[in-house]
N, C-alpha and C positions, 0 to 999 in steps of 0.2 A: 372955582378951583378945579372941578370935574373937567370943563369947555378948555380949562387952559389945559391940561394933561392927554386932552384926547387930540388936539392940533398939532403936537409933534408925530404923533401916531398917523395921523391922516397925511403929513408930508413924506414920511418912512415907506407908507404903503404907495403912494403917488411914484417915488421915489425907485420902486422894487418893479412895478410895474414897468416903466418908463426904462429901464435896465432889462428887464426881459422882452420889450416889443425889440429892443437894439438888440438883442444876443439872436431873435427870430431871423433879423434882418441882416445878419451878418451871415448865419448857418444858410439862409436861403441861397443868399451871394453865391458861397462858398460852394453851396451842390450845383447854382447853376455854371459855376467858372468850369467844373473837375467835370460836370456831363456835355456842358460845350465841349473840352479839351477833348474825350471821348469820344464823342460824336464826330468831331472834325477829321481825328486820326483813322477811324474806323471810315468813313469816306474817302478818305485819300487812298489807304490801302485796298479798298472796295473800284475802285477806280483806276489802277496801276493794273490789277490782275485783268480786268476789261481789255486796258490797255495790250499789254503784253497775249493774250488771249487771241484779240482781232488780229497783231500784226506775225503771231503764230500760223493761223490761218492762212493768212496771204503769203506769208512762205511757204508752207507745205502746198499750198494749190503751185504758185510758182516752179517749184522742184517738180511737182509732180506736172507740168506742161512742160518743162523743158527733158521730160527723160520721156516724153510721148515723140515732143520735135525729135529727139533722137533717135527713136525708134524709126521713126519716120524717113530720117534720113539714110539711115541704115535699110531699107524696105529701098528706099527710091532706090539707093547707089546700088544694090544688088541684082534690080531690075535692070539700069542703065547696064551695069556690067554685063548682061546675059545676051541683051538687043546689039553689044555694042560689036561692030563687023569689018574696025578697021585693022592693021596690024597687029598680030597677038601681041608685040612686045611692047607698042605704044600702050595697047590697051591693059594691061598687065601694072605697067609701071604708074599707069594714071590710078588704077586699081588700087591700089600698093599705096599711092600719095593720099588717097582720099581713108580708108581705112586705118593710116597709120596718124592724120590727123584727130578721126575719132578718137583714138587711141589718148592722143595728149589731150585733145578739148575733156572727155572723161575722168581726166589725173586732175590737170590745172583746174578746170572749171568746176566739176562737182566732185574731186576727191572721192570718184568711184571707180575704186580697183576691180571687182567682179564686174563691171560694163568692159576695161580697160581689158582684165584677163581673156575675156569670151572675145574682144574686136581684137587682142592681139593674137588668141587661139586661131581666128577666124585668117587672120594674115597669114599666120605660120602654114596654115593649108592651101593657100592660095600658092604661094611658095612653093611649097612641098612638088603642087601640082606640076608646077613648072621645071621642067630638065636644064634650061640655059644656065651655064657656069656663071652669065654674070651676073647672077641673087646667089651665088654662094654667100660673099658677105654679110648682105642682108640676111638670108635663114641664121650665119650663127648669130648675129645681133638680135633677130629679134628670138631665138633661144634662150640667150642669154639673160636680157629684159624680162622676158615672160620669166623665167624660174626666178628673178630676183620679185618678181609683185607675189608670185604663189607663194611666196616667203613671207610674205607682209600679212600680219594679226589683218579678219578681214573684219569691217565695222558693219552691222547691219542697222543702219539709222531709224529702220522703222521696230525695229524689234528693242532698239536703245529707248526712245521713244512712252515705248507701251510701259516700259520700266520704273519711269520717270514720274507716268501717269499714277503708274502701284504706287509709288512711294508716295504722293502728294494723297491718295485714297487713303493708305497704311496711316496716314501724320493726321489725318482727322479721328483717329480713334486710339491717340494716345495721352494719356492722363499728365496732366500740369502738376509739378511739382508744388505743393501749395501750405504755405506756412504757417497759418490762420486762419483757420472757419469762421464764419461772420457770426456772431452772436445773437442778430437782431434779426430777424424775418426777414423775407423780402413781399412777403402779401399781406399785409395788414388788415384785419376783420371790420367794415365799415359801419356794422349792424352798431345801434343803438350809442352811439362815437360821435358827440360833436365837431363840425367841422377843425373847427380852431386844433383838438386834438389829434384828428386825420392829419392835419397838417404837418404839426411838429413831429409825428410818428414816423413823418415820409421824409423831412426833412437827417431825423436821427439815424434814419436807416440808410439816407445818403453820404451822410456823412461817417458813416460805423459800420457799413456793412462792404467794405471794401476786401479784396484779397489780397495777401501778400505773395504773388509768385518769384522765388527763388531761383537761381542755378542751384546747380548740384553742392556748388563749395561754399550755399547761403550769402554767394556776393552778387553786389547789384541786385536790390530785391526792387520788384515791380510792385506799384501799389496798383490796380484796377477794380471796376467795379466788375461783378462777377458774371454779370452778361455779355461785357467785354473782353473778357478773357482769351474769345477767341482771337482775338489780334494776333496774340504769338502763334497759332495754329496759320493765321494765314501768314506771317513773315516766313515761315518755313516753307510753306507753299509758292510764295514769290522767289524765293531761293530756287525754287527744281525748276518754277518755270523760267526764270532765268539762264539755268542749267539748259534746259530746252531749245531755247534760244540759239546759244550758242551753239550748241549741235548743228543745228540747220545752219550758221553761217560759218564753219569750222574754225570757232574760237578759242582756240585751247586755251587761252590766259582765263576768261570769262568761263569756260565749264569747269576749270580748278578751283578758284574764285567761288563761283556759285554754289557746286557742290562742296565743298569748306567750310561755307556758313551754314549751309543747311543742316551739314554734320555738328557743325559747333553748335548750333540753335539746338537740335533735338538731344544732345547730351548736356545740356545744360540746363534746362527749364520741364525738362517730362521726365514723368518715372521708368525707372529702366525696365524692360519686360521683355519675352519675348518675341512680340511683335517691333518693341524698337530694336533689341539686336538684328532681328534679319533688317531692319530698315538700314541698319549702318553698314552691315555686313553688303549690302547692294550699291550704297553710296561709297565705299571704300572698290569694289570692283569696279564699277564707274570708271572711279578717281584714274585705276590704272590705265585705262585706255586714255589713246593716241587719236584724237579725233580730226586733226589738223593735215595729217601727211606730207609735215614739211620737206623731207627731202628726197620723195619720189618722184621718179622720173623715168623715161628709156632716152637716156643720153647717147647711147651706143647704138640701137635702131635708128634715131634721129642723126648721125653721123654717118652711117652706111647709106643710109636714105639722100642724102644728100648727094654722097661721091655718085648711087647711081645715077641722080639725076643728070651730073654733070658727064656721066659718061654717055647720055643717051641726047646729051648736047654733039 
């Protein structure tokens, strides 16, 4: 009677066990799906800023080779002009063609008005120098061009730049808005802990010790684990340097774009303070500048330029 009463007992406990190795092996599953997803993302993101990082680099070396060629050229032609011992007025007009060139390669080519201003300053005296009636034209055209660039908001790319760099240092030291503190530890005591119990300890703590990051209007909540959290610190970060980007190739679509999200990302998922006001307060100045210089030009020196060419035909 005993033997038969203890054999359902022994199938229950067979039963119980057999139910908890499966619940082990599913929770195991389960942390290693959500720390692969984690790990993957956080590499990818680790790997884009590399990316965007190197091909920053090679632009700014680039830019800064091509405004050395310029200087350079500018140093040659000034010399050539000085040696040069043919007719004043050929050599004047050749003068004239080759400085009023710099002039547009500096607009068109590197959307640099303060190079444009000082090689159009530099014409206008060339000019001046000269008494012949026929650069009347010419002087009031390039007068004219000149006061229209001293006109123009002037962009200092390297001073944008250092700004850009603040804001991405400012974004690592502001707080995640965060909707649940993890309950469970994340360093567990190994002293005197059979394995088997380290085990399920690590396991519960993968599975329970996540963060819930929030926007500001508690929509779209992010689940992460709490070492991961930086991820949104760096998506804010790919946002400026993106920003960055585009400055150097004069994107206007892509610096509105980029700074946008990085304003949207930092008021939506960090606490507001003030270190994040002056952050937005700087990403909203940004915003205002014109980094493209879609419709300058000296259309009116480039027309005067012209007629005397053909007059010296």
């Amino acid at each position: 009677m005993i033997e038969e009463t203890l054999t359902p007992i022994k199938v229950k406990g067979k039963k119980r066990a057999t139910f908890a190795v499966l619940l082990s092996f599913i929770a195991l599953g389960s942390s290693g799906y959500i720390y692969y997803h984690d790990i993957k993302a956080h590499a990818s993101t680790t790997y884009r800023i590399s990316a965007l990082d190197n091909t920053s680099a090679t632009n700014n070396a680039q830019v800064q080779q091509d405004i050395v060629s310029i200087n350079q050229q500018i140093s040659a032609l000034k010399s050539k002009v000085e040696s040069f011992n043919t007719d004043k007025f050929s050599a004047t007009t050749y003068q004239l063609n080759a400085l009023i060139s710099l002039v547009t390669q500096s607009l068109v080519a590197y959307h640099d008005v303060n190079g444009a201003i000082k090689l159009l300053t530099y014409t206008q005296g060339v000019i001046n120098a000269n008494n012949s009636p026929i650069y009347t034209d010419l002087k009031a055209a390039v007068t004219t061009d000149l006061d229209k660039l001293k006109q123009m908001p002037v962009i200092d790319r390297v001073v944008i730049a250092t700004k850009l760099n603040n804001i991405v240092t400012s974004a690592d030291n502001l707080d995640l808005i965060v909707n649940n503190e993890s309950s469970v530890p994340f360093t567990v005591s190994k002293a005197d802990k059979p394995i088997w119990l380290r085990f399920l300890n690590e396991i519960r703590t993968r599975l329970f010790g996540l963060l819930q990051i929030s926007n500001a209007n508690n929509h779209d909540a992010l689940n992460l684990l709490p070492q991961n959290s930086v991820i949104i610190h760096q998506n804010v970060k790919l946002d400026i340097l993106n920003a960055r980007m585009a400055l150097l190739q004069n994107d206007e679509a892509n610096w509105q774009y980029s700074l946008n999200q990085a304003k949207q990302g930092l008021t939506a998922y960090f606490i507001n303070s003030i270190t994040m006001n002056n952050v937005i307060k700087e990403i909203d100045q940004l915003l205002q500048l014109n980094i493209a210089y879609n419709e300058i030009g000296i259309e009116t020196t480039l027309k005067a330029l012209n007629k005397l060419n053909n007059l010296e035909k």
